[in-house]
N, C-alpha and C positions, 0 to 999 in steps of 0.2 A: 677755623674761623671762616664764616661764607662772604664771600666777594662782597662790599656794602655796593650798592644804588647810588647813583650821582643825583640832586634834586631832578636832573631830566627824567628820569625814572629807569635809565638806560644802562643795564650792566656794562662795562667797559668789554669782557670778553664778548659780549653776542656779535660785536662788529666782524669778528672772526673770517666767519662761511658767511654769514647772510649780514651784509652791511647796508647801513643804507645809503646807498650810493649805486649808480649802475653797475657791473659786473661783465665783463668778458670770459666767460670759460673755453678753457680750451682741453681736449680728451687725448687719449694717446698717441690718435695720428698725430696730435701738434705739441708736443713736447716742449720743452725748455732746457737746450741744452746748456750747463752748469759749469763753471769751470772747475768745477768740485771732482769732474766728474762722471754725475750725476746727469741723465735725461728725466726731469722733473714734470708727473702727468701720473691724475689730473692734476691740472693749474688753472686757476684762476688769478684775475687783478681786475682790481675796483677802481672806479675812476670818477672825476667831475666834471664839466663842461662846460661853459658860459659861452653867448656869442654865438655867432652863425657861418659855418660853412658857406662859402662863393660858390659859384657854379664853377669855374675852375680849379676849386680843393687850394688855395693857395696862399690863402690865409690862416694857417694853420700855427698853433702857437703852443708849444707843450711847456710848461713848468716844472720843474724838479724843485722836489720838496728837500729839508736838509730832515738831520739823523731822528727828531720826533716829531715832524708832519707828520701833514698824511695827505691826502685828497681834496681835503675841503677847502681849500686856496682862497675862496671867494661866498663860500655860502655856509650855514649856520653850522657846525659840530653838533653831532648826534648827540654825543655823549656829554660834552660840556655845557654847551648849549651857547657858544662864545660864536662871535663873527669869523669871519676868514682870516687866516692867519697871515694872509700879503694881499688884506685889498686896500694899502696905501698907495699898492703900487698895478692893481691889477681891477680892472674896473670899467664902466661907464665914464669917459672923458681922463682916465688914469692911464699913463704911456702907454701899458699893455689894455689899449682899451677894448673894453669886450661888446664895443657897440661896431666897433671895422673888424674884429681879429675874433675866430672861434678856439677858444683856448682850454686845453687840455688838461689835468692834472692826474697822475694814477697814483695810487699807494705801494709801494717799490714792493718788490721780492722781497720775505722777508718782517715785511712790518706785519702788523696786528689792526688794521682799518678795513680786513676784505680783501687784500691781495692774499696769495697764498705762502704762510710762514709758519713757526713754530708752535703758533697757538692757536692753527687750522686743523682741522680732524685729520687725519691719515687714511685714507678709504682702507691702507692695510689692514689697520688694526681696529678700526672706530675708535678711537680715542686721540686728542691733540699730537702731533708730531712730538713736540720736545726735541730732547737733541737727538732725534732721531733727522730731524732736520739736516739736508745736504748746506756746508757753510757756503754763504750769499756773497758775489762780488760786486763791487758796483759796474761794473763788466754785465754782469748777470741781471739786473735790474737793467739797465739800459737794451739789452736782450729784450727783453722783458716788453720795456714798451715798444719797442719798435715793432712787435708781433703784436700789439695791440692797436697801434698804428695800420699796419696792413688790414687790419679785421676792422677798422673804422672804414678802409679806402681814403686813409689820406699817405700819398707816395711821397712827401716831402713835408719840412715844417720851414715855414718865414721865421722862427723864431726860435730859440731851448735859452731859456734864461734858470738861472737857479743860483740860490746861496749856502754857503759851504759844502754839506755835503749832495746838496743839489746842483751846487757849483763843481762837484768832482762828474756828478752824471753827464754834465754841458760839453767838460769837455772831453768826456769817452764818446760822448755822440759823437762830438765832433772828429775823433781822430778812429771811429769806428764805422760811422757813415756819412764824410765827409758829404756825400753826392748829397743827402736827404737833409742838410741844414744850409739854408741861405745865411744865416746871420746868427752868433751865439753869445751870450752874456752870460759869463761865470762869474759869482760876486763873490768877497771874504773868503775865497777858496784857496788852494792849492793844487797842485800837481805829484802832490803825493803826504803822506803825511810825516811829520817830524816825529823824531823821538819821545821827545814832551808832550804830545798828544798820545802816541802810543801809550805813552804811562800814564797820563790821565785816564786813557780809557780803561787801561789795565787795575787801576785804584777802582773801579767804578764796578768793573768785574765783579771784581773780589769781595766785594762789598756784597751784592746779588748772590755770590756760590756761599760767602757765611754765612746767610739768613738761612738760621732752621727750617724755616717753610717753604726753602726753594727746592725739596727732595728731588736734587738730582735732576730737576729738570721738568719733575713730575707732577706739580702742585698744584694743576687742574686737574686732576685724575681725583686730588685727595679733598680738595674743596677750598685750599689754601692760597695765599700766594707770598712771595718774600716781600713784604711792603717796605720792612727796614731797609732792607738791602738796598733794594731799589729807589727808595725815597735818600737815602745818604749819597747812593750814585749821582742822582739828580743834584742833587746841592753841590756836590763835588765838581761835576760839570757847570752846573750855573756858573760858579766861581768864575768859571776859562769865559765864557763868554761876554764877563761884563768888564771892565776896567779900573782901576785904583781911583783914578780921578770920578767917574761916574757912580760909586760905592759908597768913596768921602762925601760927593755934591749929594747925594739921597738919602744917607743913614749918617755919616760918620758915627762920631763914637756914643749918639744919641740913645737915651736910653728906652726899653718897651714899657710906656702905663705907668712907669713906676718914675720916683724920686731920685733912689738909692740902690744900690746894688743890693740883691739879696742875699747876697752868701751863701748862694747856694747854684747847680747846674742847671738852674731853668735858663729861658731866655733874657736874662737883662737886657742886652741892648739889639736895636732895630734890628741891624742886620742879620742876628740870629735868628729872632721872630721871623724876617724872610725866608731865609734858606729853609727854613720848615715850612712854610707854608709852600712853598716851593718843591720842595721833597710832597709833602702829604697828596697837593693835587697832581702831579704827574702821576702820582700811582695809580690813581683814581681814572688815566686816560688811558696807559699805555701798558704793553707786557713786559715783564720783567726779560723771558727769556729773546724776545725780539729786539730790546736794549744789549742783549747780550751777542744776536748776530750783527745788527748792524753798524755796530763799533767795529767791531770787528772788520767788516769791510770796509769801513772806513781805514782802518790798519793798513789794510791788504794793498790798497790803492795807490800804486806808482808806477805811474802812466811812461815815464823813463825808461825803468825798468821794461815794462812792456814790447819797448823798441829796440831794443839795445844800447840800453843807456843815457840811450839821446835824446833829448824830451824832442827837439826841432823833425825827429823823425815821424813823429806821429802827427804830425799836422804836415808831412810834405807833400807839396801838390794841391794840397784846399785851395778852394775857392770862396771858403765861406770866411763870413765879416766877422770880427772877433769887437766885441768891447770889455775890458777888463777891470773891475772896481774895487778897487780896498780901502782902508778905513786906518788911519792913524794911528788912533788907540786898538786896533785889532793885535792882540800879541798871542790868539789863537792862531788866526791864517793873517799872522804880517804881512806887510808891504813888501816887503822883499820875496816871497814868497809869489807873490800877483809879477813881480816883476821877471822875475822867471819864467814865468809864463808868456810873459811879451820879447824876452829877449830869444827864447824860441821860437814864437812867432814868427818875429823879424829874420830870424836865420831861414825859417822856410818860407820864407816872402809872403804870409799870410799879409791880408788888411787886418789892421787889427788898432784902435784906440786905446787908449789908458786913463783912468779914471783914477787919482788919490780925493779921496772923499777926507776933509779935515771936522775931528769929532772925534769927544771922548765917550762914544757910549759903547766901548768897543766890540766888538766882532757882531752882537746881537744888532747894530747899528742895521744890517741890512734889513731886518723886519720893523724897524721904526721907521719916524719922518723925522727923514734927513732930506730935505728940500736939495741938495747938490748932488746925491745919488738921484731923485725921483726927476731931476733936471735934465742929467746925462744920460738914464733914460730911455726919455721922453725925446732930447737931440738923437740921439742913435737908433733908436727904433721907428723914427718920423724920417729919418734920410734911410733908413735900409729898407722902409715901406716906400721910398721915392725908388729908387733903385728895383725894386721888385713889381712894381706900377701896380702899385696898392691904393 
């Protein structure tokens, strides 16, 4: 079956090699070292831009996208044809505003929007990586841009804000390049992931390796792709990200078009009708097998781990300003989870605020308007731009 056309007219795979979006490449002298590993070259990563560079570079604002972004943070999707996927929060006269602050966003190691990942050609072979792919850490993304940072000329950022698994990148900057972030805001994140997450992502897998069409990994080679697979992972994840009460207040047990139940496995009620329609168009944006690395990295990521156990050891000695924000109904990356984070903080005398945001729209909360997230902010990035004589 050949890849269908989005009404944009824009196959999902051509974003691959040639996106449209700007492009950093980088050749052998500049490598990507992996923790796989792996010295990954050539490489490339795709990026967006809004805002303007100062004349002293110091206004600089990068965004990390979570597990299916990608770049387009503020400007139209190639492929969808949809607005920015955080300009409630990232904008003209919006906290991160992009009329003071020139703000960044790249498409991680890994993904399928134009950075280089599984469903980029291989110059070895001509034909897509597949898992032939070295596996991606969010280590290795944050790698990533900070070489792309250097290749802009900007030596520092005023800002790394991101939500959840853009919230795992904030704070690897931060405990990787302390010197290079003045101020960092990790939303709906954690500091490593739980076991329930583990296994959702592992459900979501598994899902991707049954679909007959995912040959091994191969299924641009053969003209296929695993849609079921991929389309059932996506539902399965939706799930984690929205909340009981925010599912009853939308759908409860309301029925689709219809009266009466059918008696039969079609969709009867709403929420079903959702979660397909939901499964159908992610397939339509993203790659099966890059769903498959970047879970994964998200797995991988325990930032504790990495220091010896000690989360307080990876931020000791910062200087940068922390604000931390979670979401009550989040039972993806709970409150308690954001609080670990702060109580690390505080052990290595980081500055650092705390933000509990009250709201049932849970974990997906950070890409909505939630007026008390877009408040806290708008307070923290207006006193860390005081502080930085912005």
């Amino acid at each position: 079956m050949a890849t269908p056309l989005l009404k944009s007219g824009q196959d999902p795979a051509s974003q691959a090699d040639e996106p449209t979006s700007p492009v950093a490449r980088f050749g052998p002298d500049a490598a990507l070292a992996m923790d796989a590993g792996v010295d990954l070259a050539p490489w490339q990563i795709a990026y967006q831009t809004a805002g303007t560079l100062n004349a002293a570079r110091s206004n600089a604002v990068l965004v990390c996208h979570a597990l299916t972004g990608d770049q387009h943070f503020a400007s139209t999707h190639p492929v969808t044809g949809k607005g920015g996927w955080w300009d409630r929060l990232v904008g003209p006269g919006k906290p991160v505003d992009t009329d003071r602050y020139f703000v960044i966003c790249a498409n991680v190691v890994g993904s399928c929007m134009g950075t280089t990942g599984p469903a980029s050609l291989n110059p070895g072979t001509g034909r897509a990586y597949g898992l032939d792919f070295p596996l991606v850490t969010i280590r290795d993304m944050v790698r990533g841009q900070a070489m792309l940072l250097d290749r802009l000329g900007i030596k520092d950022l005023f800002l790394c804000i991101g939500g959840s698994m853009g919230g795992m990148q904030v704070l690897q900057w931060a405990a990787s390049y302390p010197e290079r972030v003045f101020a960092a805001m990790p939303i709906a994140t954690g500091a490593r992931h739980s076991a329930q997450n583990i296994a959702f992502h592992e459900v979501g897998r598994q899902a991707i390796l049954a679909d007959p069409n995912w040959h091994g990994g191969r299924y641009l080679d053969v003209g296929t792709r695993p849609a079921k697979g991929l389309g059932v992972a996506r539902m399965g994840a939706h799930i984690t990200y929205l909340s009981e009460p925010a599912l009853h207040r939308k759908f409860g047990r309301r029925l689709q078009d219809r009266d009466a139940p059918t008696f039969s496995f079609d969709a009867d009620f709403q929420i079903e009708s959702y979660l397909r329609h939901q499964g159908i168009t992610f397939v339509e944006r993203f790659d099966a097998n890059a769903y498959l690395y970047l879970t994964r990295a998200m797995d991988y990521f325990d930032l504790a781990a990495d220091h010896g156990g000690v989360l307080a050891n990876a931020f000791r000695g910062t200087r940068t300003r922390f604000c931390i924000v979670s979401f009550t109904s989040d039972w993806l990356f709970p409150t308690a989870d954001s609080r670990a984070i702060v109580h690390a903080l505080n052990a290595a005398a980081a500055p650092v605020a705390f933000v509990e945001v009250e709201s049932d729209k849970g974990h997906d909360a950070f890409l909505l308007d939630e007026p008390a997230m877009i408040s806290a902010a708008k307070g923290f990035i207006a006193a860390a731009a005081r502080e930085r004589g912005l």
